[in-house]
N, C-alpha and C positions, 0 to 999 in steps of 0.2 A: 466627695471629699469635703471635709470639713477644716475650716481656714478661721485660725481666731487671733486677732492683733497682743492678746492678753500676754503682760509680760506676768510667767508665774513663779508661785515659790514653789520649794520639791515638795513631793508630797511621798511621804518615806514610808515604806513595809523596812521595820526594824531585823526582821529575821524569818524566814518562811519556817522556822522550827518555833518561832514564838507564838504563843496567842493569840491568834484577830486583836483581842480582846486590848494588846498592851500595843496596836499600831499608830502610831503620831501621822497625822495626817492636819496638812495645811494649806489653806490655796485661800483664792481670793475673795471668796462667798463663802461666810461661815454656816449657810444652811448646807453648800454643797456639802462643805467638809465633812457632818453631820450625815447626810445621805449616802457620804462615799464611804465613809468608818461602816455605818449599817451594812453598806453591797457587799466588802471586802470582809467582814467580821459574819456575814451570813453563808458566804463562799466558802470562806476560813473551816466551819463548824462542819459545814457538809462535804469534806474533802475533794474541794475542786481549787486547789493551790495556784495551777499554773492560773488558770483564771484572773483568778486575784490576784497574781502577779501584773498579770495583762494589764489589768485596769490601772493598779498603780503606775505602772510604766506609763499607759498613755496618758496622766492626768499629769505629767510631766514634760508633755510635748503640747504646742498651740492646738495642732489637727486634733490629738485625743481631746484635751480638756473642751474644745469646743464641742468635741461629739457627746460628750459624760454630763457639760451643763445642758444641754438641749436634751436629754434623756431625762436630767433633774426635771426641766421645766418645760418638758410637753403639755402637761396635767391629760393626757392620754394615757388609756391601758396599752402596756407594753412587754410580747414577751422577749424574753432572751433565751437562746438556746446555748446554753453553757457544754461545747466539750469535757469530758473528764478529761482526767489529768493521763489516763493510759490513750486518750485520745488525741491527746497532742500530742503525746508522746511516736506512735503510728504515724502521725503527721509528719511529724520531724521537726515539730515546734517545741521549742522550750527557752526559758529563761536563763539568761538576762536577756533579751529583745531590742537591745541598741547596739549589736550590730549585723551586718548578714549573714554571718557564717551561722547564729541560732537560727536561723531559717532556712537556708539552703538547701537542705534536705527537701524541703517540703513539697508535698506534689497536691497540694488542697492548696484552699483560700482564693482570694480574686485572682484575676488574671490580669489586672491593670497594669498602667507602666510601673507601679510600684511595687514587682514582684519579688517574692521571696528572695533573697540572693541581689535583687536589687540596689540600685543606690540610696533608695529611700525606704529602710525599710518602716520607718513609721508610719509614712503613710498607706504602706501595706498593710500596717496590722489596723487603720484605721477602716481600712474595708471589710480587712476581717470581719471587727464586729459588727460595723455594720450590716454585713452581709447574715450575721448571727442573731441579728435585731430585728425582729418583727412587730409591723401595727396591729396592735390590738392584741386581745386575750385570743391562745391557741391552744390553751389544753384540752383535753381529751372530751370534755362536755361540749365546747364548741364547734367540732367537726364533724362533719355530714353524717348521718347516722344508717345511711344504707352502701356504707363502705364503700366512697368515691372518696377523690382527692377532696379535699378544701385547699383554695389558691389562697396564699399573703402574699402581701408587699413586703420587705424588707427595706432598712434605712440603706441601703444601698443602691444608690443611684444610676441609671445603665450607665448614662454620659459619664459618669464620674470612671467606671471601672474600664470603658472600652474608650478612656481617653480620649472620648469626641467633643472635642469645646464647639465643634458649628453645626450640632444638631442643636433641633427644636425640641426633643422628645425628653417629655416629662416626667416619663414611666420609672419607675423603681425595679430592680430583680425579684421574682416571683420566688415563692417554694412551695412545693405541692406536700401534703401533708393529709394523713389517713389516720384513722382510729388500728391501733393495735389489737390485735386480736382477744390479748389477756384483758380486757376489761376496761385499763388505765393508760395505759402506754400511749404515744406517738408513736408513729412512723413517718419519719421525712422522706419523702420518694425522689432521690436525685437521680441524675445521669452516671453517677460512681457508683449506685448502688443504693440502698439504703438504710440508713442511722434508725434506732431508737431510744427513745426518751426513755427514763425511768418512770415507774410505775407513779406520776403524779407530780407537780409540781412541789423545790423542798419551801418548807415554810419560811419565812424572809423575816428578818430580824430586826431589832432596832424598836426604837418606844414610838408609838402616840402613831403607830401604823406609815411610818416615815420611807417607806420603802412599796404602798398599798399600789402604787401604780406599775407594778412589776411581777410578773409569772417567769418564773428562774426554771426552767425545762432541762435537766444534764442530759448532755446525749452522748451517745460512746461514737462519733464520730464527727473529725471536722470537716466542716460545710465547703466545698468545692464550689467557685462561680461555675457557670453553665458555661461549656463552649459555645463556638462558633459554629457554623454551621456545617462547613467545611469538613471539621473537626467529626461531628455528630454523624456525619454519613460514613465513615470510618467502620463504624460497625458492623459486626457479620450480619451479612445480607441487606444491606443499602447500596452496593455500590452501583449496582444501575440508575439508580435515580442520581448520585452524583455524575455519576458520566452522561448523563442526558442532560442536568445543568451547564457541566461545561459545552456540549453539542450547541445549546443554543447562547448559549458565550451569558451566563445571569449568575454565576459563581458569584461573584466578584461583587454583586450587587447585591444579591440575598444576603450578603456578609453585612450592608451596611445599617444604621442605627434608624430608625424613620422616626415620622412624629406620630405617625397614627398607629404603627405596631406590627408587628411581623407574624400571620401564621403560614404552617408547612405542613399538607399531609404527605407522607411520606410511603409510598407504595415497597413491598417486601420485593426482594430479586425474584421468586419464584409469581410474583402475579405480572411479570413483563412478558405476555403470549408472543408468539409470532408474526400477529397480526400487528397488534401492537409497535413492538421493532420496527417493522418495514415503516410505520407510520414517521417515525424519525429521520427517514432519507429525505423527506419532504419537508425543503424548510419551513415554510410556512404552517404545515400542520404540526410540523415540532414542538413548533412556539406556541402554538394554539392549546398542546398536547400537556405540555409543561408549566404553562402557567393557568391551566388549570386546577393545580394543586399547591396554591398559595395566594395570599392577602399581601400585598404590602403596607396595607391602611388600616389592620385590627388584629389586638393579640387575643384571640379566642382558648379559653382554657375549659375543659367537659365541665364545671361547674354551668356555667350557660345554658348546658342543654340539661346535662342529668340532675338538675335541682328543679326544673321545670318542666312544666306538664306540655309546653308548646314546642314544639322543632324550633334549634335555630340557623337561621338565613345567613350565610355569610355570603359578599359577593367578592368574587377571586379577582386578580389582577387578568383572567382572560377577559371579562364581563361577565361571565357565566354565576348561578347564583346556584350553593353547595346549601343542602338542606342538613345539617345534623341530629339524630335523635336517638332516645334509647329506641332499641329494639324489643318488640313483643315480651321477652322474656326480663324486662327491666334491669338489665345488668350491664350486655353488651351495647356498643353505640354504632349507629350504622350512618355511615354518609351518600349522601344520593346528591349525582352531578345531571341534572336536566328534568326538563316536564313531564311529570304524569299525564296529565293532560292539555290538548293544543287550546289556543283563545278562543273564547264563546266567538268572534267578532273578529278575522283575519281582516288586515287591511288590504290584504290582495292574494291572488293566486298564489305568488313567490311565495309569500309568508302563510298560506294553509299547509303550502308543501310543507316549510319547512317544520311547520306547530306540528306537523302531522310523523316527520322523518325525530321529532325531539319523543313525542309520546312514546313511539316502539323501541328508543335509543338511550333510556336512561341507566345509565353509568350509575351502580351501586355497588360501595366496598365496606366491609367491617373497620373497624377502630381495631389494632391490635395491643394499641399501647399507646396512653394520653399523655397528656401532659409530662411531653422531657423537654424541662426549659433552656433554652439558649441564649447566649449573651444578647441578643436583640430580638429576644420574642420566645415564641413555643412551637414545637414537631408534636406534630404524631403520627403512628406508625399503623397504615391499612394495608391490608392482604391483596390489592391488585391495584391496577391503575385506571385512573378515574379518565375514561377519555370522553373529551367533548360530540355532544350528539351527534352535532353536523359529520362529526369525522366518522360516529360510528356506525351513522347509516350508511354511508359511502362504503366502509370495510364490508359490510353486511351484504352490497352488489357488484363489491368487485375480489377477485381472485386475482391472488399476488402471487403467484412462481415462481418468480425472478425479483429477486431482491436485492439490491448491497448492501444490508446488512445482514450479518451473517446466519446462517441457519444451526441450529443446536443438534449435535450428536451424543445425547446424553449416553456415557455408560456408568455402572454404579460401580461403585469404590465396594474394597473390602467389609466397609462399614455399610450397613442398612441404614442407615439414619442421613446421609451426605451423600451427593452426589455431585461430581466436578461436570462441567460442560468447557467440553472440546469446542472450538468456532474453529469457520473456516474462512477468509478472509483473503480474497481477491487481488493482487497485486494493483488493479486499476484504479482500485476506491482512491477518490481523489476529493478534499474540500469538503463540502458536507457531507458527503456519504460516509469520507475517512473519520469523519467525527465522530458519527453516527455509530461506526464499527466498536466505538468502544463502551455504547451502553451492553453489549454482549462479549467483554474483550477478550482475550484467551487466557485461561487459568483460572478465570474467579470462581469461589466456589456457591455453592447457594445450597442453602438448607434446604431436607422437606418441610412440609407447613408443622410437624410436630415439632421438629428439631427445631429450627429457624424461630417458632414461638417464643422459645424458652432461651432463644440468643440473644431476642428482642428483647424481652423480660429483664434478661439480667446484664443491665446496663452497667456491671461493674467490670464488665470486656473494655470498656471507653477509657481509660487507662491513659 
């Protein structure tokens, strides 16, 4: 959020039927005024109206003008990603902007305490933009050219949006962002689904290049903050991994902001085996089981790995160290949880066994889906569950029969593509076990891996 003591004067759009060209704009820096005539009169020409409304309205509140002069005077490349005007429209955004009920509707924008319908909606729309304000140049030249995401920062702040004043965490909201297929285009890859830019940035207006530190990107959609995480497991075929968070009570914690950064691989419901399950009755290997598919100390995005010729190392909150890399075929990314190989140099017996029980037990799952950002960090989504060695060599000599959690009686639906799983659930299950019951709980449904792909994929289910 942006907080400026400046007492201002209005700065007027005389008629959104009249010409950029005839707007009286006044404020207290007469280079901004000069800048801001250019933004508004360059919006104006290339019919993105509400826009330009936008900006007038917030150069008439403290939080905007503070946001509009620090954009003046970055001397940083900046781009902006401008909704059309049918795009805010879809939104449920439209002008005047002072007071709730223009935004009410809205199901986009941040998620802060200043939400749409809120008491403040200015500082609502002050996230917006930020959240629409990206560092540095992002057009279609600058992103990865073997069709992966490119990650930005945006001027929006995590702490700002998820209202945490006592973290440490420096970090700004991510947007992941890919080359369009036609040549020119963007595509912004959210958790709603995905927006595209027009075929190039419009050309920016104004004398003597007064506007040169800005790339004006229209997109036909507005930018949605990233949920919670809570939130994000919601989707078809996550909910096992949500109900093994709450099993080992880290819900509630994975929610929170950190200073080093949040990631999550995120296993599909059809890669939770049987083996697997039973592992969950066992608190201690639960925990073991669970937090080995999460950092709470680095936000890792596939730039790291698939812009680089080296694997990268992340180490998870179990201790365990998750190797990430493209796959042989340079497209997919594969994560590998344990050692290839035991230590040239065991310190003892204990630990030959054990170098020797990680080399035949390593834990490897596909990438089915990178980079979905969430309000404090990023998911991604692999096709089985990564379990830790120690546990897997143990499954691998021992036979589990007898279980409390419950066993799957799959039959298939009318539909070839779905299939429901029936559980059978014990009236004794008591405490952990009863927790346990509900990474497999009755009714949920779970995709095949074709179906369940393509559910992954189209994160505009997140609704």
């Amino acid at each position: 959020m942006f907080h400026s003591p400046h007492l201002l004067l209005p700065l007027l759009l005389l008629s959104s039927t009249v010409s950029g060209q005839d707007d009286q704009l006044t404020c207290p820096d007469g280079d901004l005024t000069a800048y801001l005539i250019a933004l508004i009169d360059t919006l104006y020409w290339n019919g993105l109206t509400t826009f330009e409304e936008l900006i007038v309205h917030l150069s008439e509140t403290d939080a905007g003008y503070d946001l509009l002069h620090s954009l003046y005077s970055s001397g940083s490349k900046t781009t902006i990603l401008v909704p059309t005007d049918s795009a805010f429209q879809q939104a449920g955004i439209w002008p005047p902007f002072d007071t709730p009920s223009s935004l009410s509707n809205s199901s986009s924008g941040p998620s802060s305490s200043g939400q749409a319908g809120g008491s403040d909606p200015d500082d609502w729309l002050v996230d917006l933009l930020s959240l629409h304000t990206l560092q540095g140049d992002w057009s279609f030249d600058s992103l990865p050219s073997n069709g992966g995401n490119g990650i930005t920062s945006t001027w929006l702040s995590m702490k700002d949006e998820m209202n945490d004043t006592s973290s440490q965490s420096q970090a700004f909201q991510a947007v992941a962002m890919r080359r369009g297929q036609d040549g020119a285009s963007v595509v912004i890859d959210g958790w709603w689904g995905n927006g595209t830019t027009w075929s190039g940035p419009v050309r920016n207006g104004g004398d003597n290049g007064v506007l040169d530190n800005l790339v004006l990107l229209p997109v036909n959609e507005v930018l949605s903050s990233p949920p919670n995480l809570s939130t994000a497991l919601t989707a078809t075929g996550l909910s096992n991994f949500s109900s093994a968070l709450d099993v080992v009570g880290v819900t509630d914690d994975l929610g929170r902001l950190t200073g080093g950064g949040f990631t999550v691989f995120v296993p599909v419901d059809e890669g939770w085996t049987d083996d697997v399950k039973a592992m969950m009755n066992d608190e201690k290997a639960a925990r073991a089981l669970v937090k080995s598919h999460y950092s709470t100390n680095y936000t890792l995005y596939s730039p790291a790995w698939s812009l680089s010729s080296q694997p990268f190392v992340l180490t998870l909150d179990s201790g365990l160290d998750l190797t990430i890399s493209l796959s042989s075929d340079g497209v997919s990314s594969i994560v590998t949880l344990g050692s290839e190989e035991p230590p040239n140099q065991p310190q003892s017996r204990q630990s030959q066994v054990q170098a020797e029980e990680n080399s035949t037990s390593v834990s490897t799952a596909k990438i089915l889906k990178s980079d979905i950002t969430l309000e404090n960090g990023v998911m991604h989504v692999i096709d089985t569950v990564l379990v830790p060695p120690s546990l897997n060599a143990s499954a691998s000599n021992t036979t589990n029969t007898n279980t409390s959690l419950p066993s799957s009686n799959t039959t298939t639906t009318s539909s070839p593509t779905e299939v429901k799983v029936e559980t059978n659930t014990t009236a004794s299950q008591s405490g952990h076990a009863e927790k346990a019951a509900r990474v497999d709980r009755e009714g949920v449904k779970i995709r095949t891996l074709v179906a369940l792909g393509l559910a992954v994929l189209n994160w505009g289910l997140l609704a």
